[in-house]
N, C-alpha and C positions, 0 to 999 in steps of 0.2 A: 504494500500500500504506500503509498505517495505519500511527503510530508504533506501536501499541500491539501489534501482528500482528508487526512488526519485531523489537522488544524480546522478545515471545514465541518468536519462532523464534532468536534467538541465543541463547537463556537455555536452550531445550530440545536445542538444533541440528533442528531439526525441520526438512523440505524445503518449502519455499514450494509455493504453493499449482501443481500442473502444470495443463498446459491441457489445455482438457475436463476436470478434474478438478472432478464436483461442488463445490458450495462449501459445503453441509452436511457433505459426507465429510469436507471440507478439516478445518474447523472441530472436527470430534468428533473424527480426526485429532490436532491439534495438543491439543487437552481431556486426552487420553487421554497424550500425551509433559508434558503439565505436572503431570498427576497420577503422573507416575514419577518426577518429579525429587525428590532427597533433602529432608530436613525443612528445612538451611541452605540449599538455593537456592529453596525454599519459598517463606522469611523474606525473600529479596533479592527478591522480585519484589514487596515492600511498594512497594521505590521507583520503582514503572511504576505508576503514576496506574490506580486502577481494573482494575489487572490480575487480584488475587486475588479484586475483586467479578465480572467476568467469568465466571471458574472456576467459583466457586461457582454462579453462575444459570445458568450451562452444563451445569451438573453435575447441580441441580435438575431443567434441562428434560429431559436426558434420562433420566434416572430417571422422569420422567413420562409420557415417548415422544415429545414435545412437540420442536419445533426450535428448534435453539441460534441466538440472536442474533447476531447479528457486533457485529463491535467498537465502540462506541459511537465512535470518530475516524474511522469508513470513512468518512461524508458530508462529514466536513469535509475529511481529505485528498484525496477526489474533489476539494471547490471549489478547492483549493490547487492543484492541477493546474490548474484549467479557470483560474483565474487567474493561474499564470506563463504561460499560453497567449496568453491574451489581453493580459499587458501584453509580451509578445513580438510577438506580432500589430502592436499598438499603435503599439511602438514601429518594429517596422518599416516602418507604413506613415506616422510623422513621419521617419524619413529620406529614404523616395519622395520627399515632400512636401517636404522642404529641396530635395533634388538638384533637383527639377523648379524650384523659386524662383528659386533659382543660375545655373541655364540660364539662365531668362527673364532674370534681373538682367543676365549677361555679356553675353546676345542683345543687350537693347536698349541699353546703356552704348556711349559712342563716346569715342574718344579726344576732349580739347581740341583747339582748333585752337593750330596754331603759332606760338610766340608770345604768345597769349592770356595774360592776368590777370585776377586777380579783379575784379570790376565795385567800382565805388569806392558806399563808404559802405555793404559787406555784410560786413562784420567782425562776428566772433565775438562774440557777448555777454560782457558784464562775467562774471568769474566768479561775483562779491558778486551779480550779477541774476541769474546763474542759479541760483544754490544757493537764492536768496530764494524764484526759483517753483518750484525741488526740494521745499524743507519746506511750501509748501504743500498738493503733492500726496499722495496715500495710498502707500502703499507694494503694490506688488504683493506679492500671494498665492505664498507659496511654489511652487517647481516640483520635480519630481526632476532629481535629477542626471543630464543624458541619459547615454544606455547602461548606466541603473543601473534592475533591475528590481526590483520591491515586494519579490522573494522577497530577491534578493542583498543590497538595503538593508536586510532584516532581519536576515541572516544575519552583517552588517558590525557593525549595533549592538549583535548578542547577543554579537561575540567583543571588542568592545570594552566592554560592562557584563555581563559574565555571569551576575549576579542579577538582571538586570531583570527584574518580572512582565510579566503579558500586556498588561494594562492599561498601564502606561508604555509596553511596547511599541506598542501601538495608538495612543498618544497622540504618541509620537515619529516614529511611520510619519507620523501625519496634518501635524504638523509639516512634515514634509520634502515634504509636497505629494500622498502616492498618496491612490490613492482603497483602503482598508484592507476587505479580506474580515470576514465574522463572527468573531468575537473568538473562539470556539471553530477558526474555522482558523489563527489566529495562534497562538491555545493549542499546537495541535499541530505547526508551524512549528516554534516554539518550543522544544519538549519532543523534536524529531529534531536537529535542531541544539545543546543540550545533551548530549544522548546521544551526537551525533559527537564535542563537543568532550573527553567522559569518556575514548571510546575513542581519541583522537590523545594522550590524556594517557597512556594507560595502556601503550599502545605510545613513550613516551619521546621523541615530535613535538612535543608542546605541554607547557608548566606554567600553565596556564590555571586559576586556581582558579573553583571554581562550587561 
């Protein structure tokens, strides 16, 4: 579901969309509960991004007999689904993948024998030598933090900067190593996660300014 769909049905209390329930009914449905709400909750629906543009073109089309649009964030929070899926998928099949290494590493490792020492003249490198071929090297490429998914690491750095825009957002995902959806699905990320963080505010959970 769509931030924007979301926002609209809490603001109207309108019922989510039921199943089997055409999704044009749906839609001219919800039109018809935003066109009842008073002149002040009108005015609040300024701050849903594109809400009041919605209405309006909704409102156009069917005065024309023409079908109503859906929500301009429905594509992008499809890919936000299909990408917590896949970096779930992901990451479960790099845990497979460790557990199976693990095996192998315990399977073939054998104890020393009894007694045994280290063979002479195989000591540890100087540390001054090895630090000297460290800064030679490049530095690897950031990774995420395993068991930490693209959505959750977003969600972490919206509650810890919560005016960051999209764009720093995308650029701090990229940062940290993911590989970062269309910047219209971090938008909407984004803007459901500020929206929870208003409502944990307003029920007296959080004092999170944003």
């Amino acid at each position: 579901m769509s931030a924007m769909e979301k926002a609209l049905l809490k603001a109207t209390g309108a019922k989510p969309q039921k199943g089997g329930e055409d999704r044009q009914k749906f839609l001219l449905r919800l039109m018809l509960a935003v066109q009842k709400l008073p002149d002040e909750d009108w005015e609040s629906l300024a701050q849903i991004d594109g809400a009041q543009d919605w209405f309006n073109a909704a409102t156009d089309a069917d005065n024309a007999e023409k079908p109503v649009s859906d929500f301009p964030d429905v594509k992008a929070a499809a890919e936000a689904d299909a990408e917590e899926d896949e970096d779930q998928g992901e990451q479960e099949n790099e845990d497979d993948q460790e557990e199976d290494e693990m095996a192998k590493t315990a399977k073939k490792a054998k104890p020393p024998a009894k007694g045994a020492s280290a063979k002479k003249g195989a000591a540890a490198k100087p540390v001054k030598a090895a630090a000297k071929e460290a800064d030679g090297k490049k530095k690897p490429a950031a990774t995420p933090k395993k068991g930490t998914s693209m959505r959750r690491a977003l969600k972490l750095t919206i509650v810890k900067r919560p005016k960051i825009t999209a764009d720093e957002l995308v650029d701090a995902l990229q940062k940290m190593g993911y590989k970062v959806p269309s910047r219209l699905t971090v938008n909407t990320m984004r803007s459901e996660m500020r929206d929870a963080i208003r409502v944990l505010n307003e029920a007296g959970l959080t004092k999170i300014e944003i």
